[in-house]
C-alpha positions as semicolon CSV with decimal commas, in nm:
position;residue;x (nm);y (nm);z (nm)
1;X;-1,221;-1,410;-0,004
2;X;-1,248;-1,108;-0,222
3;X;-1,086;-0,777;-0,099
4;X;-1,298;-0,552;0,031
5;X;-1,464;-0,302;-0,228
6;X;-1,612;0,044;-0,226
7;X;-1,914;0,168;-0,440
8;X;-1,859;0,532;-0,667
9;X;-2,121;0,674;-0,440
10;X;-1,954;0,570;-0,190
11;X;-1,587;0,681;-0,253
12;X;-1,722;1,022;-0,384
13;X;-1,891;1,119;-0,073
14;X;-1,606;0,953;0,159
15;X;-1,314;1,167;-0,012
16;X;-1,525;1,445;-0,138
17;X;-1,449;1,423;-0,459
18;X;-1,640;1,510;-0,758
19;X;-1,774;1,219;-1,058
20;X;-1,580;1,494;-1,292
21;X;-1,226;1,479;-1,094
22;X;-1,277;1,086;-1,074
23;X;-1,272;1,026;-1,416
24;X;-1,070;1,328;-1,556
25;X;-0,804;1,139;-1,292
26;X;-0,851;0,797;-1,576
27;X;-0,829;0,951;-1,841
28;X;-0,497;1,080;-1,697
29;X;-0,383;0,707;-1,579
30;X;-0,369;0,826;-1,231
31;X;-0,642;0,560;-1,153
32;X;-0,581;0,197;-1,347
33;X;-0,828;0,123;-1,559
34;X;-0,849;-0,223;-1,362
35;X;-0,983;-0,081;-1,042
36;X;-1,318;0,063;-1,247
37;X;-1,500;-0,292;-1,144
38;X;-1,860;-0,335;-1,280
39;X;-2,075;-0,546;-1,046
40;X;-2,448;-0,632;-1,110
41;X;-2,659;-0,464;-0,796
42;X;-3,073;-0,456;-0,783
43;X;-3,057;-0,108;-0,896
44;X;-2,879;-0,276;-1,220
45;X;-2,492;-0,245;-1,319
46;X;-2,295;-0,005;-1,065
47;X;-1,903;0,009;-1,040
48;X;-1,669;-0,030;-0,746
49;X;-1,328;0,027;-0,609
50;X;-1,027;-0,183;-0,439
51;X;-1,167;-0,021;-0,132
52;X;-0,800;0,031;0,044
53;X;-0,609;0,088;-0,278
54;X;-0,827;0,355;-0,414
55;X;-0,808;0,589;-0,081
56;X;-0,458;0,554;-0,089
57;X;-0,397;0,625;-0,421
58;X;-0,642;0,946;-0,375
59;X;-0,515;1,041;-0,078
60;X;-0,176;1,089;-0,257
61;X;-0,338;1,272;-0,554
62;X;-0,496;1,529;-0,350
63;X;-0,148;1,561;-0,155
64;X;0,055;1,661;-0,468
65;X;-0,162;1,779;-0,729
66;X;-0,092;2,152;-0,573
67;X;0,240;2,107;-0,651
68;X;0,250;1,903;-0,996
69;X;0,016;1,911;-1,300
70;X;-0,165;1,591;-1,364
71;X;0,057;1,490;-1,613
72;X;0,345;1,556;-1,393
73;X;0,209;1,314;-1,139
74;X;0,082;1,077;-1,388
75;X;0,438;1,060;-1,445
76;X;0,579;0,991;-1,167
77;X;0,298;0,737;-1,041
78;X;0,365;0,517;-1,313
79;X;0,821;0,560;-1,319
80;X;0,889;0,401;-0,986
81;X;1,280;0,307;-1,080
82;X;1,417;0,622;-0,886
83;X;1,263;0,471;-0,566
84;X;1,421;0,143;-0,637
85;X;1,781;0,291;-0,612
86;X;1,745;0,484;-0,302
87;X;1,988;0,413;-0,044
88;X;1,941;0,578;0,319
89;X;2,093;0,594;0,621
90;X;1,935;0,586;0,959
91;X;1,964;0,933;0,996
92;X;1,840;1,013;0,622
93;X;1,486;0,802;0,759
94;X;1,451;1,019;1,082
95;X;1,482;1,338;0,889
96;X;1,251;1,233;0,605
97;X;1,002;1,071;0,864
98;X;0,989;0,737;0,668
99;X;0,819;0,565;0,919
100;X;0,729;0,644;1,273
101;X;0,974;0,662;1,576
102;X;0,834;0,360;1,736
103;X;0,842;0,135;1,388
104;X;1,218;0,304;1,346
105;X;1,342;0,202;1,685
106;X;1,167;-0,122;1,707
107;X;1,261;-0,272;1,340
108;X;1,494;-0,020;1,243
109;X;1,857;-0,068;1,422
110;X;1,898;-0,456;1,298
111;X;1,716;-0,379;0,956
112;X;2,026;-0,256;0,771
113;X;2,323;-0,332;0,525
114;X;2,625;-0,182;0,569
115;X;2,466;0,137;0,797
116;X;2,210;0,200;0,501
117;X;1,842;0,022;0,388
118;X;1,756;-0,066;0,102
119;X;1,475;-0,056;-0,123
120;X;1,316;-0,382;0,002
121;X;1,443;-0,268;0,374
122;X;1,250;0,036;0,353
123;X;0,953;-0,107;0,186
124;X;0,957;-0,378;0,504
125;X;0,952;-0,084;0,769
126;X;0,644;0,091;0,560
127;X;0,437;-0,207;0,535
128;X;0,496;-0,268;0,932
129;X;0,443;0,140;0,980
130;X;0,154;0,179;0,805
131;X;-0,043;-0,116;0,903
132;X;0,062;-0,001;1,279
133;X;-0,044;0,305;1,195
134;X;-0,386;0,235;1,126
135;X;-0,413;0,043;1,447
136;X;-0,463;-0,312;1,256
137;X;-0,211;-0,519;1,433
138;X;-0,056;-0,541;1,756
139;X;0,300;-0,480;1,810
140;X;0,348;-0,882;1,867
141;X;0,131;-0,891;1,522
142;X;0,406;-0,632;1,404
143;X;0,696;-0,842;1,496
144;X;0,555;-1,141;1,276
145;X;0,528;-0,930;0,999
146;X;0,858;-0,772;1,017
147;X;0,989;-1,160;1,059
148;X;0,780;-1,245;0,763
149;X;0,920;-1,019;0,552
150;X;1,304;-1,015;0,609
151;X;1,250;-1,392;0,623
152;X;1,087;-1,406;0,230
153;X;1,313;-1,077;0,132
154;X;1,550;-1,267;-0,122
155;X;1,242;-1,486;-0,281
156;X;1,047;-1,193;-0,335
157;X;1,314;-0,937;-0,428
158;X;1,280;-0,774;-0,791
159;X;0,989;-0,964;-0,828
160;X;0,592;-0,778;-0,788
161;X;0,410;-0,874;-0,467
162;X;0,147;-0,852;-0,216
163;X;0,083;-0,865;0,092
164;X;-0,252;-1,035;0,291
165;X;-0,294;-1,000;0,650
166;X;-0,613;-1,225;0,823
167;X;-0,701;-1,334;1,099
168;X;-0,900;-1,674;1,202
169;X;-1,020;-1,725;1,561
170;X;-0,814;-1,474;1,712
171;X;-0,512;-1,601;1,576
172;X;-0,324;-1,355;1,301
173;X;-0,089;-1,476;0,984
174;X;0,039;-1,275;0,697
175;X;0,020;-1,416;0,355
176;X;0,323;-1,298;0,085
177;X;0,230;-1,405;-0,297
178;X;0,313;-1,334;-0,623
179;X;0,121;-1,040;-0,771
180;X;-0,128;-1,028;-0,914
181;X;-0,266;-1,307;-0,715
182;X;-0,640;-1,467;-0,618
183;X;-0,614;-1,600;-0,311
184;X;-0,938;-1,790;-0,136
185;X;-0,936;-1,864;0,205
186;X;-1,240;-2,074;0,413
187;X;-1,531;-1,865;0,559
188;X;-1,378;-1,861;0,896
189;X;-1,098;-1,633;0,803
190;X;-1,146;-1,250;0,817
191;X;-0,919;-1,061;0,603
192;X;-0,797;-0,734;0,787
193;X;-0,623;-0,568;0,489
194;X;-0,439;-0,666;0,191
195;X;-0,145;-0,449;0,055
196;X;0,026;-0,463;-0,283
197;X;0,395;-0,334;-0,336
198;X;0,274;-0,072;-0,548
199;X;0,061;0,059;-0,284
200;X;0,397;0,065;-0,031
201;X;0,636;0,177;-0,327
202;X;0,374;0,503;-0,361
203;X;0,379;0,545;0,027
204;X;0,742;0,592;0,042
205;X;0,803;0,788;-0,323
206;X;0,557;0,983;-0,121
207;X;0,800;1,091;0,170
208;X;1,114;1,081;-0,071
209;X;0,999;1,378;-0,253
């Protein structure tokens, strides 16, 4: 099953965004060169976009490029290490509104080491956050992920990864693989969304500052 993609037209009149911002954003490595997908259409050769990835990864352009040249945020998009090393208290994620109260109080209290979370920690309470957020999955869905996760945390720790939640005949799993990663499931299963730590790493650098 291939994730679920998004023509130029498409994006451009979705986000408002002009074909000049799109591609001055390339040239600038704000956008990887890897999501520009050519497909063959009947209109002849047209390109596409990771659908999910590539409103996210807008989203948080238009949200900082008031504040930082392109360069600036081309920077900081591609040094992730700072967000690796953060360390915060319980406290520290209410005040910086991490993640919503309801994710916090749910996941959050048993979700620590030594009264502070770490990277992996807070990257667990994002994934459940935002997927709750968008009203994808349940809050029994929510608890399997959060299980999932803390349950794979020391295989997948250090290591690039994402994340594929499906569902087949009303029942939900969550799939955690190696990035990058091809996965093909039969026609009966219906992928809901499919998240890659880079998308989750950008979510939180986002509400670190």
């Amino acid at each position: 099953m291939e994730e679920d993609l998004i023509s130029k037209k498409e994006l451009l009149d979705l986000t408002g965004i002009s074909y000049g911002q799109l591609y001055r954003w390339k040239r600038k490595q704000l956008i990887p060169e890897s999501w520009f997908i050519r497909k063959s259409t009947y209109t002849g050769q047209e390109t596409f976009f990771p659908k999910e990835r590539m409103l996210g990864r807008i989203q948080h352009i238009l949200s900082k490029k008031d504040d930082l040249s392109l360069d600036e945020l081309a920077g900081k998009l591609s040094d992730m290490s700072s967000v690796h090393k953060q360390l915060l208290t319980i406290e520290e994620v209410r005040e910086r509104n991490i993640v919503s109260f309801i994710t916090l109080e749910r996941y959050g209290q048993c979700d620590r080491d030594e009264h502070k979370y770490s990277f992996e920690q807070l990257i667990h309470l994002v994934a459940v956050d935002l997927l709750l957020g968008k009203g994808e999955l349940s809050l029994e869905e929510a608890d399997l992920l959060h299980r999932t996760l803390s349950m794979n945390r020391t295989q997948f720790e250090g290591k690039r990864w994402e994340l594929f939640f499906a569902r087949k005949m009303g029942v939900s799993f969550f799939l955690q693989a190696l990035a990058p990663s091809e996965l093909v499931f039969d026609e009966g299963v219906r992928l809901i969304s499919r998240i890659t730590l880079e998308d989750l790493t950008e979510q939180l650098q986002g509400k670190l500052g």
